[in-house]
C-alpha positions in Angstrom: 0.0 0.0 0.0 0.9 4.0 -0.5 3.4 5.5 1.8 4.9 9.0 1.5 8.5 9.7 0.7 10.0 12.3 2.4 9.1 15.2 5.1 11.1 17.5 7.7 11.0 20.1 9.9 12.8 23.1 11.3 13.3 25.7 13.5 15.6 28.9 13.9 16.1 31.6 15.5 18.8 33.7 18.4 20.2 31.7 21.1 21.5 32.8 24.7 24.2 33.6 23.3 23.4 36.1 20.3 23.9 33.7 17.5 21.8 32.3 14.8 20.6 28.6 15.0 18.9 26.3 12.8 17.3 23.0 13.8 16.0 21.2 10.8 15.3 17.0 11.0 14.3 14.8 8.2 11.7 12.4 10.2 10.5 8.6 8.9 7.0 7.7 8.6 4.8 4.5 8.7 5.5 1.9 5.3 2.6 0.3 3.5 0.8 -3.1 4.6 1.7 -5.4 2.2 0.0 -8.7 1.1 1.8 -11.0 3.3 3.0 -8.3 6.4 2.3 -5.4 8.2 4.3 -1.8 7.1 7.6 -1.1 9.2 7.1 2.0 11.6 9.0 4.9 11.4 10.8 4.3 8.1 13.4 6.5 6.7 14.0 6.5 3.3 16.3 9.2 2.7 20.0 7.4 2.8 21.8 7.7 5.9 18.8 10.0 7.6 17.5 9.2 10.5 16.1 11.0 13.8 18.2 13.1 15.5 18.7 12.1 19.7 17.3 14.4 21.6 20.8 15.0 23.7 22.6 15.9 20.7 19.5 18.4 19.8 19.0 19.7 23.4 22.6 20.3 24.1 23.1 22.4 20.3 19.7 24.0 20.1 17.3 25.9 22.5 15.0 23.3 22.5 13.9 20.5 25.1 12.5 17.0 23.6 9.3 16.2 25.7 8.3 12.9 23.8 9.5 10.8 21.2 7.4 7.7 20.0 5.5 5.7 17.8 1.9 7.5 16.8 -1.4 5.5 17.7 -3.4 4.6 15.5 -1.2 6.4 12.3 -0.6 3.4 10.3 -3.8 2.3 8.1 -6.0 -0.3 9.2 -6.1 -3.4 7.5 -5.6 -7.0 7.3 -1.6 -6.3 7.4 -1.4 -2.4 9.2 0.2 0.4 7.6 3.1 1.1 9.3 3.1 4.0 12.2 4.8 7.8 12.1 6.0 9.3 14.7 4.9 11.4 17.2 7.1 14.1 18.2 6.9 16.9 20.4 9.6 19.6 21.0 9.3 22.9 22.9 11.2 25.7 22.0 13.4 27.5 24.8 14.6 30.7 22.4 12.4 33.9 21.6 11.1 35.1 18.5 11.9 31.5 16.9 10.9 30.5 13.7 9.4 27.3 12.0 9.4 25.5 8.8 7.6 22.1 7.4 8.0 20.4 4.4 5.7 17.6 3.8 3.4 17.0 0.8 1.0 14.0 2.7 -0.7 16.8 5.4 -4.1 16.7 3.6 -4.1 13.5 1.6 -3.3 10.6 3.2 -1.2 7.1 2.2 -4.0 5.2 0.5 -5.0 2.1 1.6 -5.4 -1.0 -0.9 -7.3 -4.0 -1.3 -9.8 -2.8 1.2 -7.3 -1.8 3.8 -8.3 1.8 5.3 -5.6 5.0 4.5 -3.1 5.8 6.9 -2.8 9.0 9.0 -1.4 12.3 7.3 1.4 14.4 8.7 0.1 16.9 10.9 1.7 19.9 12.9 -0.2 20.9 16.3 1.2 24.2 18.4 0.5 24.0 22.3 -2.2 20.5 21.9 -4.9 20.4 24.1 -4.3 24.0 24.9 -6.8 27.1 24.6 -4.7 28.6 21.8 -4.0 24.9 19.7 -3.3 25.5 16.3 -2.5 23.2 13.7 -0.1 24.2 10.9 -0.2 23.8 7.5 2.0 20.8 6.5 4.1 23.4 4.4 5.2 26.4 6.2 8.0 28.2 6.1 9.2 30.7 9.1 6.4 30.9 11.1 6.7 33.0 14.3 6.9 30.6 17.4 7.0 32.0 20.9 9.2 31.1 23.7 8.1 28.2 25.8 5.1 27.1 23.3 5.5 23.1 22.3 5.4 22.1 18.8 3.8 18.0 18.2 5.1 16.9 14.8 3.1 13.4 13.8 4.3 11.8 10.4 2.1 9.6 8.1 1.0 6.1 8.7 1.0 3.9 5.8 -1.8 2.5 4.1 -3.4 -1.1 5.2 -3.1 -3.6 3.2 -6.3 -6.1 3.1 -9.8 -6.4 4.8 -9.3 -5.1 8.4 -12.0 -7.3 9.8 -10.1 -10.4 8.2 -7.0 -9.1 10.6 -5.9 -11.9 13.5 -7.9 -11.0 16.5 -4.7 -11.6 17.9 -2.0 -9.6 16.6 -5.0 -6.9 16.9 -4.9 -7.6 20.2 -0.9 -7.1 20.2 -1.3 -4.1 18.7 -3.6 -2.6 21.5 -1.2 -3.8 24.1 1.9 -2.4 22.4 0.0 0.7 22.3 0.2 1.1 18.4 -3.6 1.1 18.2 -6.3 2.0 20.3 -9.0 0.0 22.3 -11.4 2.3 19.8 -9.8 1.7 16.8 -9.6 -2.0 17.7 -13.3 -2.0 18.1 -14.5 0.7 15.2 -11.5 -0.8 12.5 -11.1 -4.1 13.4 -13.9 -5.1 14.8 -12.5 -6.6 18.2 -13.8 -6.6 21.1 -12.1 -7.0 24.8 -14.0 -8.7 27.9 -15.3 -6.1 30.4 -12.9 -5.8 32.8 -10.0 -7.4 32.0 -7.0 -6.4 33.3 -4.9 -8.2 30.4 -6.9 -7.5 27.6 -8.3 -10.9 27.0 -10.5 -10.8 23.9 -14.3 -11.4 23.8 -14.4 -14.1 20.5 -18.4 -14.8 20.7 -18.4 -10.3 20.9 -15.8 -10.1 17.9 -17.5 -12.4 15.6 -20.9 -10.9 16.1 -19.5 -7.1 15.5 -17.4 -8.4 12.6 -20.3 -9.8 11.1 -22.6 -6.8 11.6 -19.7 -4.2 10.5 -19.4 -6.7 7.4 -23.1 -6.6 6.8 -23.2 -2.4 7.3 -20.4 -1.8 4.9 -20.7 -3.8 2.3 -18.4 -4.2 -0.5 -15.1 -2.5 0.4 -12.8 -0.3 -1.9 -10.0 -1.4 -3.7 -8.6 2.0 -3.1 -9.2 4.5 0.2 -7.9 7.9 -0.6 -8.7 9.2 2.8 -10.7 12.2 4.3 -8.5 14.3 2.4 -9.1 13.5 -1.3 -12.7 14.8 -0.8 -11.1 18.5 -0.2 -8.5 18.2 -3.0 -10.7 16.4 -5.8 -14.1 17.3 -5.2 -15.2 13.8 -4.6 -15.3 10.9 -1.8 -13.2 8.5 -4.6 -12.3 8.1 -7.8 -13.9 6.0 -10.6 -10.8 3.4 -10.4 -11.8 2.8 -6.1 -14.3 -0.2 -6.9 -12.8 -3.0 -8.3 
């Protein structure tokens, strides 16, 4: 299934110290199911990239590295996931800073094939969960960014690969555990379903097969191709004429 290629970010500005800085990262994202396995997370596939440690960025740049991880839910559901992005957040420690983005997959996401669901696009959020949130456009260049606001970067999941409701109830189950999807997601996606109550998350079978068969009977035939929330906006349509098979 679709993945994108290639996105980074940056930001500059004056340290402590009166001189000019620039920050810029190229960061992986989620690889496409496939037919026989599940994307990779976190892929780079510029040669030799890969993301920068935050003790080499904290002790060069004004900027502290709250969280670095694995995006929930990023990578496209399907009978073999989409790989996940990251999830990044950074907050910058200099005044009057500036920021930059380059990535192309911010409104339309990695498609999913075969039935598999599209993957997450890139998204930029300033100060999440705050009064003032913001999200940024996916290409920006040298937007203002104040001192002490925190910048979450979240790179594209790859497309699913396959019927999601076909997926082992098990490695969905593996997936919730690991943290790489949801308890939602595992219900709305994949249609799994955990006992009430369980501490280790055993899985309700006679609950899963009913919902799968319901979510089955609901959808109907699935697409060979899904182009996301985001092809709607850019093409004027939900899908393309190609999407049924």
């Amino acid at each position: 299934a679709d993945q994108e290629t290639i996105r980074y970010t940056g930001i500059e500005g004056i340290d402590e110290d009166g001189d000019w800085f620039f920050s810029r990262e190229i960061l992986g994202g989620g690889s496409g199911g496939r037919y026989y396995a599940d994307g990779s997370d976190a892929i780079h596939v510029v040669p030799d990239s890969k993301n920068l440690p935050a003790e080499f960025v904290e002790g060069r740049f004004p900027v502290r590295i709250e969280k670095l991880g694995l995006a929930a839910d990023s990578g496209g559901a399907g009978k073999y996931r989409g790989g996940l992005g990251y999830q990044k957040e950074i907050r910058v420690l200099a005044d009057d800073a500036k920021f930059m983005s380059i990535a192309d997959r911010s409104i339309l996401s990695c498609w999913g094939l075969n039935g598999g669901k599209a993957g997450a696009p890139f998204k930029v959020t300033i100060n999440p969960g705050a009064d003032d949130e913001q999200v940024m456009d996916g290409l920006c260049d040298r937007e203002p960014i104040d001192h002490g606001v925190l910048i979450r970067v979240e790179t594209t999941g790859g497309g699913g690969w396959g019927d999601p409701l076909e997926r082992d109830v098990s490695l969905v189950r593996l997936d919730v555990l690991q943290g790489k999807v949801s308890q939602q997601a595992a219900e709305d996606d994949y249609g799994v379903v955990f006992q009430a109550g369980s501490d280790v998350l055993e899985v309700d079978l006679e609950g899963t097969n009913a919902l799968r068969e319901a979510l089955t009977k609901d959808r109907g035939t699935p697409k060979f191709f899904d182009r996301g929330p985001g092809f709607q906006l850019l093409a004027g349509t939900s899908e393309a004429e190609v999407d049924q098979i």
